[in-house]
C-alpha positions, 0 to 999 in steps of 0.5 A, spaced: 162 829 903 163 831 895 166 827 890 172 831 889 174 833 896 173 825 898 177 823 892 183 827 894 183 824 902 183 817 898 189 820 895 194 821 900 196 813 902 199 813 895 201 819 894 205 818 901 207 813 898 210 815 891 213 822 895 217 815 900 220 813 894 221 819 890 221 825 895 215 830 895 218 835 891 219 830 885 213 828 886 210 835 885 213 837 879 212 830 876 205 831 877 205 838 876 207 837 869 202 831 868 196 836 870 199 843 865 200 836 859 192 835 860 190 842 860 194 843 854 193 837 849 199 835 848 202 828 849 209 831 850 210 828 857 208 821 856 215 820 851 219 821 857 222 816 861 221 819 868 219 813 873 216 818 877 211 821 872 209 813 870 208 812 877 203 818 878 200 817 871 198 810 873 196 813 880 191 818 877 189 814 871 187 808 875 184 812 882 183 819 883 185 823 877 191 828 876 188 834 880 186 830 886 193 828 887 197 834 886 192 838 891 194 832 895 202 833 894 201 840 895 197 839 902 203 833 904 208 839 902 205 843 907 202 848 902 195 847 905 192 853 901 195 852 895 192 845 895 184 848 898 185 854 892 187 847 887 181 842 890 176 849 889 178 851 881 178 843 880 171 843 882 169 849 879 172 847 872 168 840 873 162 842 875 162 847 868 164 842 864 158 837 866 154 844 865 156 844 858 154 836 857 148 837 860 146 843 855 148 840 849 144 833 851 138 838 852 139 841 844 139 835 843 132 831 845 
């Protein structure tokens, strides 16, 4: 199992857990904005008071990442091929990334 797909199956407790207490639609705006607020640089939604968003923030710093949990959220929310085409473009994103490093640490050797 890869480690993105993996990483998203470890997300739902909590992210059960966090849509209980906040409700699942909350929770997925509130992380939604964390995953545009990360692809945009800006720390705009860090000064927020939202419980909600803290909680998640914590959630996804500490275990799986802003993207695993909003592809769990969505799952949850019973918006499977939504989550599928989230997990998919969160792998092609990373995998292009890591590309990009590699390249550079060759430059540089």
């Amino acid at each position: 199992m890869d480690t993105y797909f993996y990483n998203f199956v470890q997300a739902f407790p909590d992210c059960e857990r966090l849509a209980q207490k906040y409700g699942l639609e909350r929770c997925l705006a509130a992380c939604k904005d964390l995953c545009d607020d990360l692809d945009s640089n800006s720390d705009e939604l860090f000064g927020t008071d939202d419980e909600c968003l803290h909680s998640i923030t914590r959630e996804a710093v500490a275990k799986f990442g802003a993207r695993n949990m909003y592809a769990a959220f969505l799952y949850l929310s019973g918006n499977v091929e939504a989550a599928e085409l989230h997990l998919q473009a969160h792998r092609f994103i990373a995998e292009g990334a890591m590309l990009s490093i590699t390249e550079i640490l060759k430059r540089q050797n």
